[in-house]
N, C-alpha and C positions, 0 to 999 in steps of 0.2 A: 464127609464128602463135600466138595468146596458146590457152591452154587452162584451161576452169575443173575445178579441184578439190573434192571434199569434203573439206575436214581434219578437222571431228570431226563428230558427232551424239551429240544426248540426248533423250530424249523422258519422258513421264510412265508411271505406267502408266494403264490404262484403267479407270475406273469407270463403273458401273452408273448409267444415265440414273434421275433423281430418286430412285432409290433406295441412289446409293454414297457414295461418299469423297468425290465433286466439285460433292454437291450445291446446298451453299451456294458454291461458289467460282465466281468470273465468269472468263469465256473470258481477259481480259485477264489477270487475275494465272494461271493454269494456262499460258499462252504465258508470259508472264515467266518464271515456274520454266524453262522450256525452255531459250530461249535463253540465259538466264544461263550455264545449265551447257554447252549447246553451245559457247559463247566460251571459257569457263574452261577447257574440256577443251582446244580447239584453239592456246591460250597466245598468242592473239594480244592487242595490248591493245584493250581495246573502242574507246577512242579512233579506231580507226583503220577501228571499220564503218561503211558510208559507208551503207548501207541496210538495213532488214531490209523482207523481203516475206512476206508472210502469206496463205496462205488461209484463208478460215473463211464456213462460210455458213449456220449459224442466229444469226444477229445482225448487229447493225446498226452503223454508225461505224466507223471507222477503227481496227481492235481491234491491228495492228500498231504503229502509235504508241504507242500507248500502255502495250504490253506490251515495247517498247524499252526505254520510260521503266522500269518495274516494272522488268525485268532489270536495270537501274543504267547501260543506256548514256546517252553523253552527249547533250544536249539536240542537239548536232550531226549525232546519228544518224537520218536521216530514217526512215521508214515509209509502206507503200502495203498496202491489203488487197486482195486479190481474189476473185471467188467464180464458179468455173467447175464448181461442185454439186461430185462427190466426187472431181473433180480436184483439188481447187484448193492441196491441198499439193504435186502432184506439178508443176504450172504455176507455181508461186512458186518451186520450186528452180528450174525450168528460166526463170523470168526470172531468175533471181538470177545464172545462170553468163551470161545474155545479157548483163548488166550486166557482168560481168568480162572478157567474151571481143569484144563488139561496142563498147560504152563506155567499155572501160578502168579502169573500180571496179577500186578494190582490195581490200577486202573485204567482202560480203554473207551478210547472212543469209537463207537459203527454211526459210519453215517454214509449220507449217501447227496449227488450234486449235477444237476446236469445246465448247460448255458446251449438251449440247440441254437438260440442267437448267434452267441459270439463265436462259438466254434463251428456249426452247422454240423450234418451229419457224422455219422461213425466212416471208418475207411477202410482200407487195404485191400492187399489182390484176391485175385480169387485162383486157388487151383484148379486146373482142369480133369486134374481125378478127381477131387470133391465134386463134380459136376457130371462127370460120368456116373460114379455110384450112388451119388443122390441128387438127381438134377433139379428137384425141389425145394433145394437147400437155400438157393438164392432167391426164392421167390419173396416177392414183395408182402409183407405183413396183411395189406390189405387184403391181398388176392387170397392170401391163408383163411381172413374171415370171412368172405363171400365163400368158401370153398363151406367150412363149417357149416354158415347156415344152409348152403344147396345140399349138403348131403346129408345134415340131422334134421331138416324139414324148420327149420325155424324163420318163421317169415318176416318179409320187411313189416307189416306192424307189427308184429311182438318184440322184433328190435326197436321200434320209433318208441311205442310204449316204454318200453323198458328204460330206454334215454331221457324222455319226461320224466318217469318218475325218478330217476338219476338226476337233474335239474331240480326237480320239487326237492326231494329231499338236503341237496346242498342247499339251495336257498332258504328254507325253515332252517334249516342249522345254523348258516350264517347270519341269519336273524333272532336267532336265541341265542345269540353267542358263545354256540358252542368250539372254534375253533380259535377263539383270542388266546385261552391258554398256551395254545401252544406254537403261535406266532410273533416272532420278532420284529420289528419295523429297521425298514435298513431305506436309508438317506442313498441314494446314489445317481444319477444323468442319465438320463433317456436321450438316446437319438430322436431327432426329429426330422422328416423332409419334407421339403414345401409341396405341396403337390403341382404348382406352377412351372418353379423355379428348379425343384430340387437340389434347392441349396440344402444343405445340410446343420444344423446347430442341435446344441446341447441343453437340452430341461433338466434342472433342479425337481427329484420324483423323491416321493415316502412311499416304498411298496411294503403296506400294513395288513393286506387284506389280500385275498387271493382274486384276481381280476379277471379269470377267464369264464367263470359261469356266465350262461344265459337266463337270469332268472324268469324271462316273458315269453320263455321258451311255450311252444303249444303243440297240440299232435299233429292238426293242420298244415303248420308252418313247416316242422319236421318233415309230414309226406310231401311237400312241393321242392322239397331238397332231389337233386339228381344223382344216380349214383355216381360214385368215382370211378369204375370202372366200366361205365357204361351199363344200357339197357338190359337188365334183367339181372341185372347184380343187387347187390344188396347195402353193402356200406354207404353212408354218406357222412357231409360233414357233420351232420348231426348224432348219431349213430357212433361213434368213433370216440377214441380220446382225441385230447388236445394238445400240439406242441406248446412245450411251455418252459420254460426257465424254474429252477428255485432250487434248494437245498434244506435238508433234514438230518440231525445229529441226534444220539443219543448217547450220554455216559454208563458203561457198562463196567461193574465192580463185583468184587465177592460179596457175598450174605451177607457173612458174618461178623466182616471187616465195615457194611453198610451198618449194622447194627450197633457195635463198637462206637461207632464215630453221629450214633443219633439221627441217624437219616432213613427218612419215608421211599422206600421203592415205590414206583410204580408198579412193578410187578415180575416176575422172572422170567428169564429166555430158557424155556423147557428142551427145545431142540427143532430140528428143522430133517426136512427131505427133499432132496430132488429128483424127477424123473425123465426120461425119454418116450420122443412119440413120433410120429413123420414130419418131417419138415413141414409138407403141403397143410397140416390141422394144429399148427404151432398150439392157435387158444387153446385147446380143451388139455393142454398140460396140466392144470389142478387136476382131473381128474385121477391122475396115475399117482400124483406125489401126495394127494392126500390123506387117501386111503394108507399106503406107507408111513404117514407121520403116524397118523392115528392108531396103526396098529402096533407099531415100538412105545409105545406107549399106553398100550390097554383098551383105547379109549375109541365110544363111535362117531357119528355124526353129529348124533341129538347128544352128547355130551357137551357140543360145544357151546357156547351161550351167546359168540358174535365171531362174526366172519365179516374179514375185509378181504376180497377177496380184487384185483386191479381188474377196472373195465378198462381193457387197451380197447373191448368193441362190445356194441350188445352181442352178439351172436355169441363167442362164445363165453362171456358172462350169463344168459341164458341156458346156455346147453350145459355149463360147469354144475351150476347152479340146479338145475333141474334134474341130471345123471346121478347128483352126489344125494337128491332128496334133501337141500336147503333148505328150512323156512324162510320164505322170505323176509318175514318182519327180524329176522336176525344177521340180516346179508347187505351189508354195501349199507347200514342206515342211514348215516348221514350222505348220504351221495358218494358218486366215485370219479374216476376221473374222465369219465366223458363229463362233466359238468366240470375236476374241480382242476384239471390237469396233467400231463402225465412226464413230466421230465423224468425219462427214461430209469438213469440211475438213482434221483431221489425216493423215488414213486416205494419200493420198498422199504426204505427206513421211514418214512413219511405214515404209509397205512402199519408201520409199529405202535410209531407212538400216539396217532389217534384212536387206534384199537385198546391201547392201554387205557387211556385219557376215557375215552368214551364208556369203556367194560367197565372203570370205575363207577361212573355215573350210576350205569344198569347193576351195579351190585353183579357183575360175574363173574366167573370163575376164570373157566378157560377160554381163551381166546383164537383165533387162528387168523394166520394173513398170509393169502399164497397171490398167485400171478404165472399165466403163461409168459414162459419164453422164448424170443426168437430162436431158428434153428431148429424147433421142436423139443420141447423141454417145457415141464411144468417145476413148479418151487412152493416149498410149503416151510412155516415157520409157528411153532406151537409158545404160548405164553400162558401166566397163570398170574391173575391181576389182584393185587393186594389191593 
């Protein structure tokens, strides 16, 4: 039975939406920097990718072709983008090992890319029967997690808490270097405007490091934040992910073919699930598609030894977290992206390969990386770390 592998991962780091490193740079060349170094790492020759798959969903066209091309693969190397909201990097790894394991590919790349700078949000119309049969379909992400925590009792401090220690633990991470492995440095121009004049010019930037934490973050500071949706709500800018720019690739290959050819996996793509929920409680999607991986698979909670699980908000990071019986010392350790960022499409391939990266360190086994989706939809993706 064929198995797919991860043999290497690179990713960017993550800049600050319209205001960092990646503001003049399009989704396309930020995915090329990725994958380039993803291939180069794993020593395969490019030659021999037979697809790269991509998520990304603030933009439009086929942004993985194209960022093929940018990476120097050859015009042979086909490309497919997809956009399953802030799955959609963890959905393009997991077609990319389907491609290996059901079709017989021999080498793919899943990766995932989002620029909310250059392109700005996602688009199109909206039907008027999808609004009639579910009129909470179009509600704003936000207003999904003030819904969460008003109806599962989760308070604004146990979200501000939760966002500190989302802060604390990126900033010890970033300070034990634990995320250099898996960051590329990409050379590229930042916009600048004058704040006088607003004139406009171009800065010479190295985005080496991921620039959107707050490491002097405090609980303090946190509660004199106001909500976004007004008094008696709960989200703030604190409490929340952050828009952000970056890109995340991984090379995904057969077993046995990694073995063949002398090469250290990171670890396997076991399989994945997704599930449905009300539009209005989008977050608590983990809750539905986890218990589904876990059970096509044998396997329970405490089975698992690390969960990255995406904080798009505390609340229902919380509530996921706490329904499913987490430990916490196993959940989100080095921070999530309310501290580390959340470009939409990356954000899934991104918590792969530091899940992998990181289960190595702790010696474990199995790993898990899920994430609600907009629409109402959770996503789960099982791994098993050599």
């Amino acid at each position: 039975m064929r198995q797919a592998v991860i043999v290497s991962y690179a990713r960017t780091g993550l800049a600050k939406a319209m205001r960092g490193g990646f503001n003049n740079t399009s989704n396309m060349a930020i995915l090329g920097h990725a994958i380039e170094h993803a291939v180069a790492r794993s020593g395969v020759d490019p030659v021999e990718v037979e697809d790269v798959i991509a998520g990304c969903v603030a933009a439009s066209g086929n942004v993985a072709r194209a960022a093929a091309l940018l990476a120097g693969l050859p015009v042979t190397t086909a490309g497919m983008t997809l956009h399953r909201a802030c799955s959609s990097g963890l959905n393009a790894i997991a077609n990319a090992a389907h491609h290996v394991v059901e079709e017989g590919a021999s080498i793919v790349v899943g990766c995932g890319v989002d620029s909310i700078s250059f392109q700005g949000g996602g688009g199109g119309g909206r039907d008027p029967r999808l609004t009639d049969l579910y009129p909470d379909f179009w509600m704003p992400m936000i207003a999904t997690a003030d819904i969460v925590a008003a109806r599962y009792g989760i308070s604004r401090e146990a979200q501000d808490q939760y966002s500190l220690e989302s802060q604390q633990r990126m900033a010890a991470a970033q300070q034990a270097g634990k995320f250099k492995d898996e960051i590329i440095a990409v050379k590229t121009q930042m916009k600048v405007v004058d704040k006088l004049t607003k004139a406009e010019s171009l800065v010479d930037m190295l985005v080496d490091r991921d620039e959107c934490n707050r490491p002097d973050t405090t609980l303090e500071g946190l509660a004199k934040l106001q909500p976004v949706n007004g008094a008696g709500k709960y989200v703030t800018a604190g409490n929340a992910s952050q828009l952000s720019d970056g890109a995340a690739a991984a090379v995904v290959m057969e077993a046995k073919e990694a073995e063949r050819r002398g090469l250290q996996p990171l670890g396997a793509f076991k399989g994945w699930a997704v599930a449905g929920c009300q539009p209005d409680e989008m977050g608590i999607g983990p809750v539905f598609a986890i218990p589904r991986l876990l059970e096509r698979h044998g396997l329970k909670v405490q089975d698992i030894d690390l969960w990255e699980l995406n904080e798009a908000f505390a609340s229902q990071c919380l509530y996921c977290r706490d329904k499913l019986d987490i430990d916490p010392a196993r959940y989100n350790v080095n921070g999530g992206s309310i501290a580390i960022g959340h470009p939409f499409g990356m954000t899934g391939a991104r918590l792969s390969g530091h899940a992998l990266l990181e289960g190595r360190r702790r010696k474990a086994k199995h790993v898990v990386v899920s994430m609600c989706v907009g629409g109402g939809m959770g996503a789960a993706g099982l791994f098993e770390v050599f």
